[in-house]
C-alpha positions as CSV (number, residue, x, y, z in Angstrom):
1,X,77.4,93.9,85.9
2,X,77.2,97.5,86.1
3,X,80.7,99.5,84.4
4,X,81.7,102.4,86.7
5,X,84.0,105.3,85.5
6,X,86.0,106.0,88.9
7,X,87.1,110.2,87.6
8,X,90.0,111.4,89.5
9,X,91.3,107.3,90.3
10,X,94.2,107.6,91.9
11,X,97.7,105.3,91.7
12,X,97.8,106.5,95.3
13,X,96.5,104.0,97.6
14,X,96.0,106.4,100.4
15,X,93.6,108.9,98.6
16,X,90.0,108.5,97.9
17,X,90.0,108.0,94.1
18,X,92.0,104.7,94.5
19,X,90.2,103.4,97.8
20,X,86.8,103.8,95.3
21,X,88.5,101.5,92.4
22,X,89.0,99.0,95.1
23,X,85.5,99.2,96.7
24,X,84.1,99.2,93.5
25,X,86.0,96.1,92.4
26,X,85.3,94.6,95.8
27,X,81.4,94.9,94.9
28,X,81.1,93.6,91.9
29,X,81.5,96.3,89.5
30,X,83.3,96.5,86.8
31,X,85.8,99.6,87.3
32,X,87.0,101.7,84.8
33,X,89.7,104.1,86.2
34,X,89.6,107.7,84.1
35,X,92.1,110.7,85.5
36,X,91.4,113.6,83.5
37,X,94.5,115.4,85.1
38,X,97.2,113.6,84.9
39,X,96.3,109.9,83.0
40,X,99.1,109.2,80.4
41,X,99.2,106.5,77.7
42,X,99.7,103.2,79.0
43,X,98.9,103.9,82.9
44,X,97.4,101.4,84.7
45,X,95.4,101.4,88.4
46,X,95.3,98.4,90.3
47,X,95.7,96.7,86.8
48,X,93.3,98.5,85.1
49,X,94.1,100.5,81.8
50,X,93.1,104.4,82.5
51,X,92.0,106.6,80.7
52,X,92.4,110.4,80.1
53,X,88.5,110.9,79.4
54,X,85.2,109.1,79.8
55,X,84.9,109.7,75.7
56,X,88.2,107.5,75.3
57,X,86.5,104.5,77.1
58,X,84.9,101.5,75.2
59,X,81.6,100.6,75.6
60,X,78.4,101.5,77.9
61,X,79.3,103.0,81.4
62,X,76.5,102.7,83.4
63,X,77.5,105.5,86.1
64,X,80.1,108.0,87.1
65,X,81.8,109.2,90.6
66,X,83.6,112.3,91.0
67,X,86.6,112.3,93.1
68,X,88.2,115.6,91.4
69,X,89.0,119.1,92.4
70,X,84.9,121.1,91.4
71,X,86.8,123.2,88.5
72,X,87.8,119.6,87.3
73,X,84.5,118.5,87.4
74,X,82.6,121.3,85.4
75,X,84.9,120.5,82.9
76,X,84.0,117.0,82.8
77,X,80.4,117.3,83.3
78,X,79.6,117.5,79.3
79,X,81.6,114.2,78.7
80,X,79.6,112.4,80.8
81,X,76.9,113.5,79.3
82,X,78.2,113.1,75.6
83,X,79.0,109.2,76.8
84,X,75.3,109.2,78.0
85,X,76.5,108.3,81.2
86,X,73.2,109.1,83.3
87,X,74.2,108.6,86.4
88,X,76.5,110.7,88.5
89,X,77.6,109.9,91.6
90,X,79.5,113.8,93.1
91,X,81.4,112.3,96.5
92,X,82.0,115.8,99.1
93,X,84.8,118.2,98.1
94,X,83.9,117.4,94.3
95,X,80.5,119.7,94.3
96,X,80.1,123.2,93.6
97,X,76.9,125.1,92.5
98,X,78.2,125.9,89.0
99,X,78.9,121.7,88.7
100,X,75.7,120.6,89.8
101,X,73.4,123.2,88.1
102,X,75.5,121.8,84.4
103,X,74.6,118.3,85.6
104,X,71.4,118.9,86.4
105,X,70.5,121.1,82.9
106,X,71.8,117.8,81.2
107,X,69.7,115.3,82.4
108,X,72.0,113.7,84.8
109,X,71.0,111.9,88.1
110,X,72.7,113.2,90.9
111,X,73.8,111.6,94.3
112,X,75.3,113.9,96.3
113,X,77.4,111.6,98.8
114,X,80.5,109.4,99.3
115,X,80.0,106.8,96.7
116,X,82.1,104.2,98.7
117,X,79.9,104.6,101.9
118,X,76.5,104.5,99.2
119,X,78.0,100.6,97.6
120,X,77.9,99.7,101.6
121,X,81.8,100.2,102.5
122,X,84.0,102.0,104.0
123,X,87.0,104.0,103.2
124,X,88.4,102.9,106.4
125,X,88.8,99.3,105.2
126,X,90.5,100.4,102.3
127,X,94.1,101.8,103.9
């Protein structure tokens, strides 16, 4: 089962950080909610235990999606790469040319579009 780091999950059902945990889930994959923003100790998203940083999770992830702000994800960018996290998944609203030129001078994959739509759902299902 692949581990997905959902960045910028959300405890807000109607935003597109929390409709990807869900889709995720949904799928198969095992979810790992990170909020670089605002994650506290002891937070949870649809059950799951958040963290503040893809560095502070246990284990192998196997892929990341964006759903943050672009200055949010330039600062992010080198601890997915420090994680080895090769994979990175940049849904719209999340790119800028600063963030994907650092992905792309670490090595990671990039797919540039919604990552709910590219698992074969849709956000609309997930209201």
């Amino acid at each position: 089962m692949k581990v997905v780091a959902v960045i910028g999950a959300s405890q807000d059902p109607r935003k597109f950080g929390n409709k990807a945990v869900r889709a995720f889930r949904y799928r198969g994959y095992e979810v790992v909610p990170v909020n670089p923003i605002c994650a506290a100790a002891n937070d949870t998203i649809e059950g799951l235990s958040t963290y503040a940083s893809v560095l502070d999770v246990p284990g192998a992830v196997d892929l990341a999606t964006l759903y943050v702000p672009p200055e949010v994800g330039e600062r992010v960018v080198p601890e997915i790469a420090q994680k080895h996290i090769r994979e990175l998944w940049v849904n719209p609203g999340a790119e800028s040319a600063a963030l994907l030129e650092r992905a792309t001078e670490l090595g990671l994959h990039l797919t540039l579009q919604c990552s709910i739509v590219a698992i074969g759902e849709s956000p609309a299902d997930y209201e």
